[in-house]
C-alpha positions, 0 to 999 in steps of 0.5 A: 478620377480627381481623387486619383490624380491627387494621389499620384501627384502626392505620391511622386512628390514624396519620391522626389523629396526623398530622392532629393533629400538622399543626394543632399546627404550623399554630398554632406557626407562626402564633404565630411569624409574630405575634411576628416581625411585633411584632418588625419593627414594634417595631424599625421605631418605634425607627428612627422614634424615633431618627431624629426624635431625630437631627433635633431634635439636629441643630436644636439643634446648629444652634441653638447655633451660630447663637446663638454666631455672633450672641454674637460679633457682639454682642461686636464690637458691644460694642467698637465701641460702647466705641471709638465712646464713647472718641472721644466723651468725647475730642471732648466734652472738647476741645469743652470746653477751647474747641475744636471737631472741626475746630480752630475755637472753638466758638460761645456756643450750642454752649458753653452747651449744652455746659455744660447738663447736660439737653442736653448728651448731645443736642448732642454727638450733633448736632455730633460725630456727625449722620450715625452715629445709628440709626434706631430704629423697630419694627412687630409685631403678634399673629400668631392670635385669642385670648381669656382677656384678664385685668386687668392683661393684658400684650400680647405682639406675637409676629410683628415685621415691622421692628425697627430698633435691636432696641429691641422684646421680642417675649417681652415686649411692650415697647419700650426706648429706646435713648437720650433722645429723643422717640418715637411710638407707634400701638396698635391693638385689634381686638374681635369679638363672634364666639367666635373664639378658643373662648371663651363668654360676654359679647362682646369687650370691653376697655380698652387702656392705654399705659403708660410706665415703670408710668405711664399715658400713654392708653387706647383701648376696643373693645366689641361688644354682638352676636354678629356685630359688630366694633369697632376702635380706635387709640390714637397719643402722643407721648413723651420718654423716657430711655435705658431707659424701657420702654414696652408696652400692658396691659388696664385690667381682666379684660373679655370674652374674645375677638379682638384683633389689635394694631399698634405703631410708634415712629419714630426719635429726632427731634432739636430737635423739635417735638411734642405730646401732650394729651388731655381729662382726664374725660367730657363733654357739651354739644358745640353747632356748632362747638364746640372740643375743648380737651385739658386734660392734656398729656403732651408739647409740646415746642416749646411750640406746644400750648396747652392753654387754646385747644386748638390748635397753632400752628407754630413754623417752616415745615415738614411736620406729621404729626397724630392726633386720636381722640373716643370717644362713649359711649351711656351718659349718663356726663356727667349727659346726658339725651336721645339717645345720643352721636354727634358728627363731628369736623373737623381745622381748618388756619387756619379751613379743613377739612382732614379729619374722624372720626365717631363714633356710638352707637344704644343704652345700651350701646354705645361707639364710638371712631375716629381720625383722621390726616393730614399738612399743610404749614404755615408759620410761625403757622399754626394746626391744632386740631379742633371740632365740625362741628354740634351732638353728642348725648348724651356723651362718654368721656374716661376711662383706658377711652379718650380723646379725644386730639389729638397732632402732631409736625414731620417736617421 
């Protein structure tokens, strides 16, 4: 009976033993399994990683050789400009010793415009090389909403669309010009009474200037009093500039944060050009029937066919007018108004006769509203274009470096 005892105890201690031993081995594998697992995938991340890095290095490398080709090409450029500036200097002087390109004397006009500094580079231009000048022009706009407008705020327009002569920065959001001329620029602003850009507070609102070598030259506002209005706004001026100007739009102080999209254009260089470029110089009211706008302050007229004294343009020579006219009305009494808010329509006048007309109109104390008008008119000599009332306005009108009533226009051809 013992030696039976003795057998089973040894029995089931075998079967523990080896029960035991199975549960330890089971453990240890698992164990293993987890650490191969973290392994592989620790080995499958620095794959991952190093392929990307292996994609961006390629870019990169791309990058460089796309920049070196585009430095070469503005070395050939550089040679040819200097080539193209020896062959000037040459025909200029030869201009100047009494010769012209094609051997024949040059006329009175030619050499006294030779010998005026102030024209001097414009008319080598003209008579040397007419058909070689580059159109410069350039057209970008802000690419998604935005908000967090502060004073003084530079406008970059990250998206170009043209940019002929690559006179625009897109970095920077300025124009340079290339070369002495007269340029034409459009700016647009877009508000929006809608957080669209996650930002909180007041509604969009917000003065744009143009600004010209740290200069003002003009202004537009947008603002919106509710949740769900929107308000825009376009400024056009006609400039001359010298070789380097800078030109860009920035904000009159920090305003409400919201939308804003913004367009900008500048045409090629006009020569013997017709233009101008005027706008009234401070609020007003008192607008009856037919009442004409003066601009006071001119900023171009070239051609001198702008009269600040009658407020209109009268041409020069037959041909195709291009012209842009803004008002701004305000529903504040800023020029010492009493009575109803300011609201007035405003005709373009083409020898007495209508040719088009804006509306601008303002339903409590503190809105604003600005609108601008465009259009094109064949004109002959003495014929006389300016804008005036169609009846009597109410209330008053902006004409501040917040916004301005302006009228512009240039010769296309």
């Amino acid at each position: 009976m013992d030696k039976q005892h003795r057998i089973c105890v040894f029995m089931f201690l075998a079967i523990f033993a080896l029960a035991y031993g199975e549960t330890v081995n089971s453990k240890w594998r698992v164990q293993i399994e987890e650490k191969l697992e973290e392994t592989l995938q620790t080995i499958q991340n620095n794959k991952n990683r190093i392929e990307k890095q292996s994609k961006v290095f390629k870019k990169q490398t791309n990058a460089i050789q796309k920049q070196a080709v585009e430095i070469e090409n503005l070395r050939q450029r550089i040679k040819a400009l200097e080539g193209q500036s020896d062959n000037l200097e040459q025909e200029s002087g030869r201009l100047l010793n009494g010769s012209s390109k094609n051997g024949t004397l040059p006329s009175p006009m030619e050499r006294r415009q030779l010998y005026n500094e102030g024209s001097k580079n414009l008319f080598i231009r003209q008579v040397l090389s007419p058909r070689s000048n580059t159109p410069t022009g350039f057209y970008a706009y802000i690419s998604s909403d935005f908000g967090g407008v502060g004073a003084n705020h530079v406008f970059v327009y990250d998206t170009v669309i043209t940019n002929q002569g690559n006179a625009y920065n897109k970095h920077t959001g300025a124009f340079t010009a290339p070369s002495n001329g007269l340029y034409a620029f459009c700016y647009t602003a877009f508000a929006s009474g809608v957080h669209v850009a996650g930002e909180t507070g007041d509604c969009g609102d917000v003065s744009v200037k143009l600004i010209h070598n740290n200069d003002y030259k003009g202004s537009i506002h947008v603002d919106t009093e509710s949740n769900w209005y929107e308000d825009m706004s376009t400024g056009f001026a006609i400039l001359v500039l010298e070789a380097g100007d800078v030109v860009l739009t920035k904000s009159r102080k920090a305003d409400s944060k919201s939308q804003f999209v913004r367009r900008f254009l500048a045409p090629e260089v006009a020569y013997d050009p017709v233009a101008f470029y005027a706008y009234i110089s401070k609020d007003f009211g008192g607008v009856g029937a037919n009442h004409i706008f003066l601009y006071d302050t001119e900023v171009t007229n070239q051609g001198n066919g702008y009269s600040k004294h009658t407020g209109a343009f009268t041409a020069p020579s037959t041909g195709l007018y291009a012209f842009c006219y803004t008002a701004f009305a305000s529903g504040e009494h800023v020029a010492g108004e009493t009575g109803e808010y300011g609201e007035v329509s405003v005709q373009l006048v083409h020898n007495g006769a209508y040719k088009g007309s804006i509306y601008v109109d303002t339903e409590s104390h503190y809105e604003e509203e600005m609108a601008t008008g465009f259009a094109i008119l064949m004109l002959q000599t003495g014929d006389v274009v300016l804008t005036k009332s169609i009846s009597g306005g109410q209330g008053s009108f902006h004409s501040s470096d917040i916004g301005r009533w302006s009228f512009s226009g240039f010769r296309i051809s």
